[in-house]
C-alpha positions in Angstrom: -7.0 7.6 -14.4 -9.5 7.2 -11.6 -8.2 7.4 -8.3 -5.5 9.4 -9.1 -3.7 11.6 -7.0 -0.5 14.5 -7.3 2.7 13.3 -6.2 6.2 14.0 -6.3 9.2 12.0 -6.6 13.0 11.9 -5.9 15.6 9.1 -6.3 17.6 7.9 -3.5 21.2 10.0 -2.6 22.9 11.0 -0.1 22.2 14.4 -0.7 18.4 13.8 -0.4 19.2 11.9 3.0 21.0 14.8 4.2 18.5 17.2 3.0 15.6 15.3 4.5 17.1 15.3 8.0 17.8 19.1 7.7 14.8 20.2 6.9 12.2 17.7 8.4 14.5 16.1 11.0 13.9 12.3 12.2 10.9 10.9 10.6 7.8 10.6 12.6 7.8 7.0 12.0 9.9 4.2 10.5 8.6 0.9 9.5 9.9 -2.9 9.6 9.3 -2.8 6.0 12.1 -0.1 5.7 9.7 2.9 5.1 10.5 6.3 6.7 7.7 9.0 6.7 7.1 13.0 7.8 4.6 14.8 7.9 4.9 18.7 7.2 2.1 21.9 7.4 4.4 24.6 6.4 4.9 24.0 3.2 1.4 25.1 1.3 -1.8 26.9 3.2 -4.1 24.2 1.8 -2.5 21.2 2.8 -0.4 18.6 5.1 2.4 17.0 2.8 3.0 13.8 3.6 6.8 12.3 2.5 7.5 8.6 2.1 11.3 7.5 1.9 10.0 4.0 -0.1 12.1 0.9 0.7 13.4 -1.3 -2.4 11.7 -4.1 -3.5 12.4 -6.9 -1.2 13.9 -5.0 1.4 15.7 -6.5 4.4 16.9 -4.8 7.4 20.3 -4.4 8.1 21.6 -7.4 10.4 21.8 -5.9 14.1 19.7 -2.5 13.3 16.1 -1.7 14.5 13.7 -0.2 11.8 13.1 2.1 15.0 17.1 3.3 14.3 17.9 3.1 11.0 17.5 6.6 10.0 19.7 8.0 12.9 22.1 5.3 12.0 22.2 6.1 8.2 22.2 9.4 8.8 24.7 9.6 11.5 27.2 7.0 8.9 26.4 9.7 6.0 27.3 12.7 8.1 30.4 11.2 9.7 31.7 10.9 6.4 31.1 7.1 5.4 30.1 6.3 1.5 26.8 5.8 0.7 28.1 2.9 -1.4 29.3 1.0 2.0 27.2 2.5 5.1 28.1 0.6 8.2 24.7 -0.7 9.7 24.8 -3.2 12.7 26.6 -6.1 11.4 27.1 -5.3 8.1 28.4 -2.3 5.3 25.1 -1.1 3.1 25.0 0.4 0.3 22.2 3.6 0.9 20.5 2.3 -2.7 20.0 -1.3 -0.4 17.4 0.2 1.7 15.8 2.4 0.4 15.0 4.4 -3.5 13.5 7.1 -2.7 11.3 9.9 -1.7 7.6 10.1 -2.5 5.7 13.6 -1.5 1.9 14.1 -1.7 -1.2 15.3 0.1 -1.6 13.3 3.1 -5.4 13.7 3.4 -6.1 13.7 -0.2 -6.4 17.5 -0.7 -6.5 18.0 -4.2 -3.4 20.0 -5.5 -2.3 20.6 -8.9 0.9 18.4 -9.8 2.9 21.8 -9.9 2.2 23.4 -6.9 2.9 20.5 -5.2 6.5 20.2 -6.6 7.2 23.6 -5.5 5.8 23.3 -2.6 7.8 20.4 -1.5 11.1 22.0 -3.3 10.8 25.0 -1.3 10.0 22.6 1.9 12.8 20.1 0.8 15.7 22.9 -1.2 15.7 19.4 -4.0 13.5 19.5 -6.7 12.2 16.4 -8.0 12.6 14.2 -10.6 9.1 14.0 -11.6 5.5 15.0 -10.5 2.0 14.2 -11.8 -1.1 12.1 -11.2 -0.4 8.8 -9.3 -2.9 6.1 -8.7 -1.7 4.7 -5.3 -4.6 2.4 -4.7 -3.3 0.7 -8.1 0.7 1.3 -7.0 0.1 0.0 -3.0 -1.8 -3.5 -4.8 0.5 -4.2 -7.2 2.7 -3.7 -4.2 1.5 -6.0 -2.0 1.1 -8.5 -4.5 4.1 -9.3 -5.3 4.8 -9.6 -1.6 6.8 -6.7 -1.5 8.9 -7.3 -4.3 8.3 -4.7 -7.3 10.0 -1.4 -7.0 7.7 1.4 -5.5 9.6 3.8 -7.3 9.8 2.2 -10.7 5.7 2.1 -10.0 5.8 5.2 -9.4 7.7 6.7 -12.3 5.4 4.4 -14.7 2.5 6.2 -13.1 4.0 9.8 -13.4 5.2 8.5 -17.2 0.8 8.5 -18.2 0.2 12.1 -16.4 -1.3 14.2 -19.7 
């Protein structure tokens, strides 16, 4: 697979939300596109990880919520007790697997990392292991991506990509 790069993946929960904000606190950024991301140095000597919370396909915003707010108002709904099946988010109730399905962790400057390390690097970083880990062609993935306007699932992408790691 040229291009390809080690990545790690986990599906969406509350538990990963929760985990997330313990560990790496707010994100350093969030996008109107629904994307939340952190950086971290700690985890491995040789690298910066870099952690995407990926939107789902077609994402829209909760009605009356910034994309500058939505983590602190998903998290603060998740830690005040709220389901994650009916979050209450400006204007409306969300569902957590509306927004967002879940986290992606890799090299951010393209270190090269075996697969392995970097899932326990980002467990020990994170306390979750994930689902999966392997070689991921992003340049393929973020394409297909934009393509379809949005639409596909990043995650499902993804998964197919970690599904061809030898």
């Amino acid at each position: 697979m040229s291009g390809a790069s080690p990545a790690a993946v986990w599906p969406i929960s509350a538990e990963l939300v929760v985990a997330l904000d313990d560990q790496l606190g707010p994100p350093l950024d969030g996008y109107v596109n629904g994307t939340q991301t952190w950086l971290t140095d700690d985890a491995i000597d040789t690298a910066t990880l870099e952690w995407r919370l990926h939107p789902v396909g077609g994402y829209t915003p909760p009605r009356g919520v910034s994309h500058h707010d939505l983590w602190d108002v998903v998290v603060d709904a998740l830690r005040d007790g709220a389901s994650p099946d009916a979050l209450p988010l400006g204007a409306e109730h969300r569902s957590l697997s509306s927004l967002w399905e879940g986290l992606e962790c890799f090299p951010a400057y393209g270190e090269e990392i075996e697969p392995a390390v970097l899932a326990g690097a980002a467990r020990a970083v994170l306390g979750l292991g994930p689902q999966a880990a392997g070689l991921v062609d992003h340049d393929r993935v973020g394409d297909e991506w934009e393509r379809s306007n949005r639409a596909r699932s990043l995650m499902g992408m993804l998964l197919e990509e970690l599904e061809r790691t030898p």
